[in-house]
Structures are given as structure tokens and as C-alpha cells.
C-alpha positions in Angstrom: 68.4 49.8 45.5 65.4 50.7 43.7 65.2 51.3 39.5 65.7 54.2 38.1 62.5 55.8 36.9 62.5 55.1 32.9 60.6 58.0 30.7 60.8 60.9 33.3 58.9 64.1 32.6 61.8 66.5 31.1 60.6 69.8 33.2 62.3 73.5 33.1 61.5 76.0 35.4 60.7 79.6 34.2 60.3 82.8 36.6 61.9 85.7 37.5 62.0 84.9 41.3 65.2 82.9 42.7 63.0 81.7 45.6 60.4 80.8 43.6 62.5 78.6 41.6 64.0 77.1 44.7 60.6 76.5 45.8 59.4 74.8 42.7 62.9 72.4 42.5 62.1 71.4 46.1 58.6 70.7 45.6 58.6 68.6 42.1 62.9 67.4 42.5 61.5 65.0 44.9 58.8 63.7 42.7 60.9 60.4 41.0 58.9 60.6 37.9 59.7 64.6 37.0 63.1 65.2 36.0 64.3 69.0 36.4 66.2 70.0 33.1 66.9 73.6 33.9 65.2 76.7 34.7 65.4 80.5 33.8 64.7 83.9 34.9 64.2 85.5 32.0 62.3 85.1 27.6 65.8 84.7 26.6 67.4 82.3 29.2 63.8 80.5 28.8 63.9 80.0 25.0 67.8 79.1 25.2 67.4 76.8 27.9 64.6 75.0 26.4 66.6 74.6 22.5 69.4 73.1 24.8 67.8 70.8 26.8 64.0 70.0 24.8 62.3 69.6 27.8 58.8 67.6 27.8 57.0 70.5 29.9 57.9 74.3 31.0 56.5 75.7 34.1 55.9 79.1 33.0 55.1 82.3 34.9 53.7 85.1 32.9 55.5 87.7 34.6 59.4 88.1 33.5 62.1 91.2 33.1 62.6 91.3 29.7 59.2 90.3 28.3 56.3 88.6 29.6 56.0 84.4 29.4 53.4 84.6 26.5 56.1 85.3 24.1 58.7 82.8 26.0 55.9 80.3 25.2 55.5 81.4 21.4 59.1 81.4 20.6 60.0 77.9 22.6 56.2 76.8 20.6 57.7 77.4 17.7 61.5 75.4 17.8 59.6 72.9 19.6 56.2 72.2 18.9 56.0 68.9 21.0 57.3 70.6 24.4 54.1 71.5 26.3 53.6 74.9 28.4 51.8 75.2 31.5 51.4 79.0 33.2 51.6 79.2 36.6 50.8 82.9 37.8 49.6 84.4 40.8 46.7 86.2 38.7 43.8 85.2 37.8 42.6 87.7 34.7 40.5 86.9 31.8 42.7 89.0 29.1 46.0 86.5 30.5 44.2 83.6 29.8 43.2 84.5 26.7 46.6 85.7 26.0 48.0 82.3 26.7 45.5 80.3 24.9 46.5 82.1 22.1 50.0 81.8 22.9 49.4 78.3 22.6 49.6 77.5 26.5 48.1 74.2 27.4 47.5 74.8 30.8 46.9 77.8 33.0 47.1 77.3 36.7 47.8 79.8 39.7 50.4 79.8 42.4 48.1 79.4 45.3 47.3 75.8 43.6 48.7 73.2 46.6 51.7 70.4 46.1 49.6 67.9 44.7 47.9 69.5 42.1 51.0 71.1 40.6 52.6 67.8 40.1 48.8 66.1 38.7 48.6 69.1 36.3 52.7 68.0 35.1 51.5 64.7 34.8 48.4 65.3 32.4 50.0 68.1 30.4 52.6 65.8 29.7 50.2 63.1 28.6 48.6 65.5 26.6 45.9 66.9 28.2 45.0 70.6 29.0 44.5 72.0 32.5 42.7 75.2 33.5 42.8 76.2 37.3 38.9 75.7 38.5 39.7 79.3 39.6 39.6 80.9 36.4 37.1 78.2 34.2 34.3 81.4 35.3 36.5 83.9 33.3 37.5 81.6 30.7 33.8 80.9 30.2 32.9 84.3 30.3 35.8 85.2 28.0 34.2 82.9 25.2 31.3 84.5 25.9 32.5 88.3 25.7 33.2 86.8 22.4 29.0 87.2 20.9 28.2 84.8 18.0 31.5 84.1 16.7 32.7 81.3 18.3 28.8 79.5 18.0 28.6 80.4 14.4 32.5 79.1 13.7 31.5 75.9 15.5 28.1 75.5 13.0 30.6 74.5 10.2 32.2 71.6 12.0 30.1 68.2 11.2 28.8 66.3 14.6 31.2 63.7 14.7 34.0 67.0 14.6 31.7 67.8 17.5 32.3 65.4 19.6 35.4 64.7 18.6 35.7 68.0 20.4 33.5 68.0 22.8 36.2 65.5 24.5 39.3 67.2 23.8 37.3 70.2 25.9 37.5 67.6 28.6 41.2 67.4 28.6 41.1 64.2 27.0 43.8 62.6 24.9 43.7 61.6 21.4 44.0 58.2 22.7 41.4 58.2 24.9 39.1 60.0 22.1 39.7 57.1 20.4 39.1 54.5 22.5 36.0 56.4 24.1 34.4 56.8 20.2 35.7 53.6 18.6 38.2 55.3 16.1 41.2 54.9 15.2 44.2 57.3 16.7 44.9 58.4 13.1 41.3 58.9 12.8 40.8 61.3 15.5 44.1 63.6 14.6 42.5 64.1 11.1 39.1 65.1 13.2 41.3 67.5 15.1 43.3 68.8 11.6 39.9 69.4 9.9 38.4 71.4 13.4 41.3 73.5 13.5 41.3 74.5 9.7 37.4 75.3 10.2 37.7 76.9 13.2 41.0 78.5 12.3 43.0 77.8 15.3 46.3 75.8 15.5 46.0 74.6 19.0 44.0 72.3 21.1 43.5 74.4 23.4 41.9 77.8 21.5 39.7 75.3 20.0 38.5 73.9 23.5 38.3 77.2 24.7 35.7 78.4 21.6 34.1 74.9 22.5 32.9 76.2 26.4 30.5 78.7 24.5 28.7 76.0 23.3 28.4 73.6 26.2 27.3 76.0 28.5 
């Protein structure tokens, strides 16, 4: 009899689709490192479900009955600020993903994405990192864009080593692996990331990768 699997990934399921749902729980159920928490139809059932059971990650469709996912995501953001969100929509529209950036999403995919990549993208937005469908990087880029000289001139205040501090996190790297792939400290690198998100005015690591693609394009 084999182990259970220690430190699963606590996941809840949001859209407003039964079969989609009863997609999803086939696909990631069988996956022994994801453990499925709950799931909801609905903002309210969402946000109540996820102060119940504190998942580690909600798989979050934009489109719901009473209210769209960006403010499921704000309100479960806010109770719990360590749960991470992931979108997963079937559209592909700059003004959404800018809406969940700002929503403090921390991943935006879309539902033509295949089996394995849905369960990678769990796996690294649990472990921290942010995923953006290749799909949509074009509009996210041109999105930061449509945006003139703000973004470059709010970068011009952080110092370089903020930079590329940054510049990795715009990767979708940990703070860990920031860390390790600068020579800091852990500690060290979530001060960098306080002081960039004061300058730049942001409070997630996600809008501040996002004003980041302006420059590194």
C-alpha cells in the first residue's frame, strides 16, 4: 500500500458550470499531490467555501451568476492573503487580464490549456510563482504598453539591485530562488519586494511583474 501523499495542494474549484466542475475534479482528483477541498458556483459560495476550508489555491473562472471571479478573488484575497488564485477562462481579453492582475490574480490561464499544463500551472502557483497563458503574454504586453510612460518612469525610482530583484520575480521566480540565483538572503529579497511595491505602488507580485514587461521588451 503506498504512503499517503504529505503536504497536498489544498485546491477549490470555482465556476458556474456543473460539468465543468466535474470535469476539473476528474482531471486534477486523480493527481495524488492536489487535494480537492471544495468547489462553488457562485462569489458567495466561493468566498464561503474558501473561509471554511483555507485552501492553498482556487481555480477561478471569471464568469459567475452573481458577480464575476475578480471580486470572488478580492474578497477571498483579503481573509486570506496566503491562498493563491489562478483564472481559468475561456477568453483571452486584455481589459480581463488587467482586471485580474489587479484583482491580485496570480495566474491567468485559458480553458483550451491541455491536462498537463493545468496541473504544472497548480503546482508553481502553489510554490509561488505566477503563470500567464503564452496565449495572452501579446495582450498582457501590449496592455503595459497601452499604458505610455507610466509604468517606465515608475520603474526609474527603483535602485538596480530592486531591478533585478524584479526582473526575476517577472520570471515567475520564487523568493527562494531569487535568493539563491542573486546570493541574498530570503529575508533580503522580501524587503527588495516591500520597497518595489511601495515605489511602484502596487501590493502584489504580480501588477508589479506586469509594469515590469514594459521594460524588458
Amino acid at each position: 500500500m503506498k504512503s499517503p501523499v504529505k503536504n497536498r495542494i489544498r485546491l477549490v474549484l470555482v465556476d458556474d458550470s456543473l460539468v465543468v466542475r466535474m470535469g476539473l475534479r476528474t482531471l486534477l482528483g486523480t493527481e495524488p499531490r492536489i487535494e480537492i477541498v471544495g468547489e462553488a458556483g457562485t462569489v458567495a459560495a466561493a468566498v464561503e467555501t474558501c473561509l471554511h476550508v483555507k485552501p492553498a489555491v482556487v481555480l477561478l473562472d471569471i464568469r459567475l451568476p452573481d458577480g464575476t471571479g475578480f471580486d470572488a478573488c478580492r474578497q477571498i484575497l483579503a481573509k486570506l492573503p496566503d491562498t493563491r488564485v489562478l483564472v481559468l477562462t475561456s477568453v483571452a481579453d486584455e481589459t480581463l487580464v488587467d482586471e485580474a492582475i489587479r484583482a491580485g490574480a496570480h495566474g491567468y490561464l485559458l480553458k483550451e490549456i491541455d491536462g498537463r499544463g493545468l496541473l504544472q500551472a497548480v503546482f508553481d502557483v502553489s510554490e509561488g510563482k505566477s503563470i500567464l497563458d503564452p496565449a495572452v503574454t501579446a495582450r498582457v504586453i501590449q496592455l503595459v504598453k497601452g499604458g505610455t510612460n507610466a509604468s517606465r518612469d515608475a520603474l526609474a525610482v527603483l535602485s538596480p539591485q530592486e531591478r533585478k530583484v524584479l526582473a526575476l520575480i517577472a520570471e515567475g521566480q520564487t523568493n527562494k530562488e531569487v535568493a539563491n540565483g542573486l546570493g541574498l538572503a530570503e529575508k533580503t529579497v522580501k524587503n527588495y519586494l516591500s520597497n518595489i511595491f511601495e515605489k511602484l505602488h502596487v501590493s502584489r507580485r504580480s501588477q508589479a511583474a506586469a509594469m515590469f514587461v514594459r521594460e524588458s521588451r
